[in-house]
C-alpha positions as CSV (number, residue, x, y, z in Angstrom):
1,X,-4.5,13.3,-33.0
2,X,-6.5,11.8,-30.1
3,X,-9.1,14.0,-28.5
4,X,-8.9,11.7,-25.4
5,X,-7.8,12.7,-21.9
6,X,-4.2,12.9,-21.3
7,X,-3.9,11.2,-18.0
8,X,-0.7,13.2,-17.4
9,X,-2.4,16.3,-16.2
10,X,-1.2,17.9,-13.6
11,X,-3.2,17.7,-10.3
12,X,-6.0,15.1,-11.8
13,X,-5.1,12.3,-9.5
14,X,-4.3,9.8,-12.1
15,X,-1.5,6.8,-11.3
16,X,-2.2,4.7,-14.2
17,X,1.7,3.2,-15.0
18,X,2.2,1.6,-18.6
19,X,4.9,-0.8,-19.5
20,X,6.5,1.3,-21.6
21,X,9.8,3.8,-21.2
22,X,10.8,7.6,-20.8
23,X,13.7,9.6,-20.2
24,X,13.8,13.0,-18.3
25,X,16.6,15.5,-19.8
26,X,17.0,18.1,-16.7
27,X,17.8,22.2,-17.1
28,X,21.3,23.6,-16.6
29,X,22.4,25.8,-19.7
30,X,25.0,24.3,-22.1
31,X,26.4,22.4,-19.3
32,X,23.0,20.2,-19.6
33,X,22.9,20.7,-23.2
34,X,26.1,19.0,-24.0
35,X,26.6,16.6,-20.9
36,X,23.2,15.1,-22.4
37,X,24.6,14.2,-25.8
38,X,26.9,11.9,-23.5
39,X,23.7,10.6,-22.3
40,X,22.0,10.2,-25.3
41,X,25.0,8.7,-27.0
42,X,25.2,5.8,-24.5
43,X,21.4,5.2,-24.3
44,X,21.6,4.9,-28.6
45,X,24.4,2.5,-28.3
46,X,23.0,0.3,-25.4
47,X,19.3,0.4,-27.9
48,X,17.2,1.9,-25.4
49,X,17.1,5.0,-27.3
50,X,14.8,3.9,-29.8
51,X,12.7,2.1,-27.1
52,X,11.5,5.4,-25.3
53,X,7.9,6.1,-25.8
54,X,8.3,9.8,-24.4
55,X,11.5,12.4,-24.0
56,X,10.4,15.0,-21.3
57,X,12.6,18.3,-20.9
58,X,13.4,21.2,-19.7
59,X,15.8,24.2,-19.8
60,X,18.8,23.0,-21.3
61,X,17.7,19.4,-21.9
62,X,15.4,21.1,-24.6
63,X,17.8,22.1,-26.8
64,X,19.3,18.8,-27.6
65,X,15.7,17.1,-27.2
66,X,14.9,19.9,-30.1
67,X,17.9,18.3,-32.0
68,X,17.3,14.9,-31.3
69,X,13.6,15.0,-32.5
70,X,14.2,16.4,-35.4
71,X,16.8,13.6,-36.0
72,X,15.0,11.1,-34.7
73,X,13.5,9.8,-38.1
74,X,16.9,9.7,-39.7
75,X,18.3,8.1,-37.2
76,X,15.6,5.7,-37.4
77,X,16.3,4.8,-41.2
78,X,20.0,4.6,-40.8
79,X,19.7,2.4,-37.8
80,X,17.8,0.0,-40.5
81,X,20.2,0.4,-42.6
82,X,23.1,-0.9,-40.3
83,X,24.3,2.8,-39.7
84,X,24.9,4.8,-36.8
85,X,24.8,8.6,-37.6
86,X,23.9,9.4,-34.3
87,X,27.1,12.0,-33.8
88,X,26.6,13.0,-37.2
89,X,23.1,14.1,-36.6
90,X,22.8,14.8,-33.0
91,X,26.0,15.3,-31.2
92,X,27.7,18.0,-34.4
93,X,24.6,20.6,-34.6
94,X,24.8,20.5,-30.9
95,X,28.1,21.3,-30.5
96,X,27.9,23.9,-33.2
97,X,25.8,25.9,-31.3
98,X,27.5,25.1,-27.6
99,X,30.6,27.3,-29.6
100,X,28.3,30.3,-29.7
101,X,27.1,32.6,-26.7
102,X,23.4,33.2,-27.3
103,X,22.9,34.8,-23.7
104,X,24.6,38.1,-23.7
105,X,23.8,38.6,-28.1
106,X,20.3,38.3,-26.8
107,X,20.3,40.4,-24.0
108,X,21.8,43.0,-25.9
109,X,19.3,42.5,-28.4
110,X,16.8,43.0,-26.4
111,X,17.9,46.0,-25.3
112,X,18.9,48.3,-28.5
113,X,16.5,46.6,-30.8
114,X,12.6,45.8,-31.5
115,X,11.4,42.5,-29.4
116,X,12.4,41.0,-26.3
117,X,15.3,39.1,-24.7
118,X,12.8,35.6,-25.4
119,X,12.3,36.9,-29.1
120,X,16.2,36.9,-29.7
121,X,17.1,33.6,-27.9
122,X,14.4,32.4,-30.1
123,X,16.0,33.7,-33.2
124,X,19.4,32.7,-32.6
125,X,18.3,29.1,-31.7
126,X,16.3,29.2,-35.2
127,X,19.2,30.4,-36.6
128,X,21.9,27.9,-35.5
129,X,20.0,24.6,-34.9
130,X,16.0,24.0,-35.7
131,X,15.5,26.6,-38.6
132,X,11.4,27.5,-39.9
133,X,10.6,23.7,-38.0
134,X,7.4,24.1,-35.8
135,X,5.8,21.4,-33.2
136,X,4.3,19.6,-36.2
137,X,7.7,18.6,-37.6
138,X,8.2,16.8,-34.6
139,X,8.3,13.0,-35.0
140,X,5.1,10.3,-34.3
141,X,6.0,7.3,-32.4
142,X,7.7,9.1,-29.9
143,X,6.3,12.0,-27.6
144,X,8.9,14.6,-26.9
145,X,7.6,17.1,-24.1
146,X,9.0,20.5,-24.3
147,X,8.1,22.0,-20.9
148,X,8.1,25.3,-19.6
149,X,6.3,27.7,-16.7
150,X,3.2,29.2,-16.8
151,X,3.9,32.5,-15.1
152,X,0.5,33.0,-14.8
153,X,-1.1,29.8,-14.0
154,X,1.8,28.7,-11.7
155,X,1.8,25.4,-13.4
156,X,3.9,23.6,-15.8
157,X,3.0,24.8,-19.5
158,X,3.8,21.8,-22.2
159,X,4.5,21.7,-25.6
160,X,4.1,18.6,-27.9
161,X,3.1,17.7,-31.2
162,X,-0.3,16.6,-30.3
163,X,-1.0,19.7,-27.9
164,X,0.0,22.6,-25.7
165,X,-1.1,24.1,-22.8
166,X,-1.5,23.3,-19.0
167,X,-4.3,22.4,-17.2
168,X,-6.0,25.2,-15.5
169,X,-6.0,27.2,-18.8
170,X,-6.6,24.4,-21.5
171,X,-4.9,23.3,-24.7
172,X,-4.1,24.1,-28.4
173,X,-4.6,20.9,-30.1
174,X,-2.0,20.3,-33.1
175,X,-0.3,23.5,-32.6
176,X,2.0,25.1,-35.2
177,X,4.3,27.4,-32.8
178,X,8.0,27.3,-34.2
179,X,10.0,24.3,-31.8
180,X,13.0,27.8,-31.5
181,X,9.8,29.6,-29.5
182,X,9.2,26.3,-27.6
183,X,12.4,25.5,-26.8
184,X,13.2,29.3,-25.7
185,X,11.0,29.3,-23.5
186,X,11.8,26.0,-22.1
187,X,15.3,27.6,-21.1
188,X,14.0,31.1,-20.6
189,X,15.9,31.0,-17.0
190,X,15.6,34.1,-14.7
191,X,16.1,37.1,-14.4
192,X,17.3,38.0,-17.7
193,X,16.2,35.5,-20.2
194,X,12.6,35.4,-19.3
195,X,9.5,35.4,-19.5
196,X,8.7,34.5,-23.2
197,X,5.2,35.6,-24.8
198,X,3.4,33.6,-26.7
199,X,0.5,35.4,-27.9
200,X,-2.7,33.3,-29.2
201,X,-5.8,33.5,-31.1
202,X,-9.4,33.6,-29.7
203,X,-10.8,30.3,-29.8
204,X,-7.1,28.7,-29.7
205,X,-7.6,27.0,-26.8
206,X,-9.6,24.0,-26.8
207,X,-13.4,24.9,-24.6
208,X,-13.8,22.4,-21.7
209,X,-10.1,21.6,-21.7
210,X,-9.2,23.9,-18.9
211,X,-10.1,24.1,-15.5
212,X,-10.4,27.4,-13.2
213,X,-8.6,29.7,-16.0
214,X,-10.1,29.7,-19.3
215,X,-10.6,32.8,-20.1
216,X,-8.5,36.1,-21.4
217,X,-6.1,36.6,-20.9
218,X,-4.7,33.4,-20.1
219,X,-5.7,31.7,-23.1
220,X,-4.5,35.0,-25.4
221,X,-1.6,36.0,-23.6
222,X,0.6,33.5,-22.3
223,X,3.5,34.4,-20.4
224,X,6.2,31.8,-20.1
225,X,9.5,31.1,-18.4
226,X,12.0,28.0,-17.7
227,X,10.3,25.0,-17.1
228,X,13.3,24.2,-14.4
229,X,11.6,26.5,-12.4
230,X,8.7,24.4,-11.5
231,X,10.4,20.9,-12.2
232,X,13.9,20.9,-13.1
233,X,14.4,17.8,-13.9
234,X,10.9,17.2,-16.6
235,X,9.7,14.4,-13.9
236,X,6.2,15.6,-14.2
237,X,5.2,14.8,-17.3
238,X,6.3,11.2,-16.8
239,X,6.0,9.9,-13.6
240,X,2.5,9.7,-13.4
241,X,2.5,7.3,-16.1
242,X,5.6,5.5,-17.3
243,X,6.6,3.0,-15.4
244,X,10.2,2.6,-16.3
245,X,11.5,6.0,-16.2
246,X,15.6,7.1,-16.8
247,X,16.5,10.4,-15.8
248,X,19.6,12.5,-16.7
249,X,20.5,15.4,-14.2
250,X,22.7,18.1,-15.0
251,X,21.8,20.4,-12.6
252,X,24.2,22.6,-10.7
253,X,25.0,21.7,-7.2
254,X,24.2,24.5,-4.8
255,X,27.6,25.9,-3.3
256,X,28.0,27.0,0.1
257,X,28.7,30.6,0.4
258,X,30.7,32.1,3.3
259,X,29.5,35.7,3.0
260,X,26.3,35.6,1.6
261,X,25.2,39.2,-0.9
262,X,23.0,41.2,1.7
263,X,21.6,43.8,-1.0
264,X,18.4,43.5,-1.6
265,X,18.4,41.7,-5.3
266,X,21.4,39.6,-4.9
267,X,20.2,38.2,-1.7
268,X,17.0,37.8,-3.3
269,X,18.4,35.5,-5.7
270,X,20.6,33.2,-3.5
271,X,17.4,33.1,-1.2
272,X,15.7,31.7,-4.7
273,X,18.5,29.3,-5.3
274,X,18.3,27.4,-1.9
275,X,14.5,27.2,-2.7
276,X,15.3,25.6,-6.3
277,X,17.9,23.5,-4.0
278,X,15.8,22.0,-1.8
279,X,12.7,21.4,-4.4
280,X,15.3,19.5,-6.9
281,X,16.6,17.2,-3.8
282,X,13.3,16.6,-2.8
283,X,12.4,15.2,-6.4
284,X,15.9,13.4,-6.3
285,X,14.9,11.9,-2.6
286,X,11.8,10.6,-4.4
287,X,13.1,9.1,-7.6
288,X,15.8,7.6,-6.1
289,X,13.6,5.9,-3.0
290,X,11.0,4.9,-6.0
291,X,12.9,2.8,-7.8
292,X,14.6,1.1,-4.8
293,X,11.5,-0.1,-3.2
294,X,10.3,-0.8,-6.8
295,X,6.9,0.2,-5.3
296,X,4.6,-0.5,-8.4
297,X,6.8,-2.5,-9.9
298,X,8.9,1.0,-10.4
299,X,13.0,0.7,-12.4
300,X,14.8,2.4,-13.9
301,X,17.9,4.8,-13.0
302,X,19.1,8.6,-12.4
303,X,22.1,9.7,-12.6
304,X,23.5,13.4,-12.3
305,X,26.5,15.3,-13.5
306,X,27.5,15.7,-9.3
307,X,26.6,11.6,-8.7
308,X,29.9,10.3,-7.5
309,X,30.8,7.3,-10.0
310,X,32.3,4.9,-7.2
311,X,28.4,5.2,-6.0
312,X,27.5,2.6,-9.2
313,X,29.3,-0.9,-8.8
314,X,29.1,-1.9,-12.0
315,X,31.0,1.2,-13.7
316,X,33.4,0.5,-16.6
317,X,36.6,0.5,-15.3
318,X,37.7,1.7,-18.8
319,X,35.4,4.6,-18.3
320,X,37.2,5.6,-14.8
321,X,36.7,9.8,-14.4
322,X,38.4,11.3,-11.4
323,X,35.8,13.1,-9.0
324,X,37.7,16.2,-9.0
325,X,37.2,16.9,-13.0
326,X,33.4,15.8,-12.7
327,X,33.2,18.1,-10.3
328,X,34.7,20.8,-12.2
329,X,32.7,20.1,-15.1
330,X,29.5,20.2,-12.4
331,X,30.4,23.6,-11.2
332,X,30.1,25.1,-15.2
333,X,27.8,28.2,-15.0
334,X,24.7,28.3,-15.9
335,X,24.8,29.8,-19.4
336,X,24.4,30.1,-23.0
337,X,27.7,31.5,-23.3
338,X,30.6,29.6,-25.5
339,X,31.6,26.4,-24.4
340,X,35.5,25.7,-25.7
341,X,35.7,22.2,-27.3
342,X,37.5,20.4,-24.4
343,X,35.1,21.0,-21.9
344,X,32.7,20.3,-24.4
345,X,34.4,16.8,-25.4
346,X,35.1,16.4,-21.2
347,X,31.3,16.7,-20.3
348,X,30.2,14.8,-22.9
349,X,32.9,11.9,-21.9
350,X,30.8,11.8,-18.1
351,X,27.3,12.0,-19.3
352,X,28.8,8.5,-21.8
353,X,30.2,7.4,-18.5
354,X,28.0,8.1,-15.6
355,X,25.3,7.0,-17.4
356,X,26.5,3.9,-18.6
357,X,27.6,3.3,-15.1
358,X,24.1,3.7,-14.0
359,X,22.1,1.7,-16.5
360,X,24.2,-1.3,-16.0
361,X,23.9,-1.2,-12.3
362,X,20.5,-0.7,-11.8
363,X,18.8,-1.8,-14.8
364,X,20.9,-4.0,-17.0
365,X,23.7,-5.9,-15.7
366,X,24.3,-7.8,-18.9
367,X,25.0,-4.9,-20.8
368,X,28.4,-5.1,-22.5
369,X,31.2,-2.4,-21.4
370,X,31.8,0.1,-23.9
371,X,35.2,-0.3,-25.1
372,X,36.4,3.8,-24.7
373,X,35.0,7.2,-24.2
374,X,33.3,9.1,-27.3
375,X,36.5,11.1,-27.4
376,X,39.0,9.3,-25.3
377,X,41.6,12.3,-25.6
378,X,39.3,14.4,-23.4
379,X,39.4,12.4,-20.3
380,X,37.6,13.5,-17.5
């Protein structure tokens, strides 16, 4: 572990850009969860995955950026052995756990029995995909970012292997929290999955690594929620340095509403969801206009579960999805509630496709066409 300055903090000014590659996994529920694995299927096959130098995520992206990591050394030694476990290892464990509804279980949970909500999202996801493995099992080589909100701070809190925390409270260098608490409260999403505590020692955090909030009870009390809610799409913690950046957006288009809830809570919350609207298009707007001016020598591509795939020229024609089934698959709720296996097939077929469609457009041409879909009875 290096004691040196992350240059990725948030608000410390820093631009430095390396040569060197990342991939954003965005929130959205299962619907991100499992349209990923398309993603991530494509990206092994087309040997960028094992490239990346860092896998930032939030919300749902952090579930199967939990499963990938902890697959990511096996995959490694298979891939030097000539094999391809990647569904095997990723795509099955994730799937496993898209047939189960954690969201209402927990809520339940939380209600009739000791803990909170957070605790019991925690469990199940310990229970059905990353078992007793902390931060530390997480691999080297690779830096997977598990990021979530800082109630308190207002910032975005990160875990890693090499550190937690955010900047204005500090960090906890090599910390052992379980990758279920990190990854809970990566996709603790409001109102009734969050906040997540995490509760930590005196002296945890690291003195001097903070800036105006180093003291209790921010360093002893952490309270946590989504990371979507401050960037939904894990841009953050790569943009300020990675110069070749993929992102992977499967968050939900906001629908129009012709009579809008006027109670007080509801309307509350669709006032909240134009507000997360217009903060994701924003980051969109920027992405986007970044890598076609190519200012800093900027590529890469993004591509999101709503992207029309006539928008990419050089799409597979063998990989043709109509827009009206992406955009059913786009409109999924945002849930942990049991996915059927069709429309878990279906999402992962346009994640495989709209991603391919994008990487060969915009950042390699040469890449062969892949021959079919993942499952090619589950066209979308």
């Amino acid at each position: 572990m290096s004691d040196a300055p992350d240059p990725l903090n948030d608000g410390d000014g820093t631009s430095l850009l390396l040569d060197d590659e990342a991939l954003c996994l965005s929130g959205g529920g299962y619907r991100a969860m499992v349209f990923h694995l398309g993603t991530l299927w494509r990206l092994n096959e087309a040997g960028i995955l094992p490239r990346l130098s860092r896998i930032s995520s939030v919300s749902g992206g952090s579930i199967t950026a939990g499963a990938l990591a902890l697959a990511w050394d096996r995959l490694a030694a298979a891939r030097a052995r000539g094999e391809d476990c990647f569904e095997e290892l990723v795509v099955r464990p994730v799937r496993a756990l898209a047939g189960r509804t954690l969201d209402d279980r927990a809520i339940i949970g939380g209600i009739a029995l000791p803990g909170s909500i957070g605790d019991h999202v925690a469990a199940e996801y310990r229970r059905h995909l990353f078992g007793d493995a902390t931060l530390q099992d997480l691999p080297d080589g690779v830096r997977f970012v598990i990021n979530a909100t800082n109630v308190q701070s207002g910032v975005l809190w990160r875990f890693s292997k090499p550190y937690m925390g955010d900047y204005r409270v500090g960090r906890v260098f090599d910390p052992d929290v379980p990758l279920a608490k990190a990854v809970a409260a990566s996709s603790a999403f409001p109102p009734v999955l969050s906040p997540v505590d995490l509760t930590l020692e005196e002296g945890a955090i690291r003195p001097g690594s903070g800036t105006d909030l180093e003291r209790p009870p921010f360093t002893t009390e952490v309270v946590l929620a989504d990371g979507g809610i401050y960037d939904n799409m894990g841009l953050e913690t790569v943009w300020k340095q990675f110069r070749t950046v993929y992102v992977s957006d499967a968050g939900a288009a906001m629908q129009a509403e012709e009579e809008p809830k006027r109670d007080w809570a509801r309307h509350a919350y669709r006032v909240l969801d134009l507000v997360d609207s217009q903060v994701r298009s924003l980051r969109k707007r920027q992405v986007v206009a970044a890598f076609e001016a190519g200012t800093d020598g900027r590529r890469g591509a993004y591509w999101g579960i709503g992207t029309p795939q006539e928008r990419y020229a050089n799409r597979s024609p063998g990989l043709f999805c109509s827009a009206e089934a992406t955009a059913e698959l786009a409109s999924v709720p945002t849930r942990l509630k049991r996915m059927d296996a069709r429309t878990q097939e279906r999402l992962i077929n346009w994640g495989y496709a709209v991603c391919d469609a994008a990487i060969r457009t915009y950042v390699d041409p040469g890449l062969p066409q892949p021959a079919a879909f993942p499952y090619p009875e589950s066209r979308p």
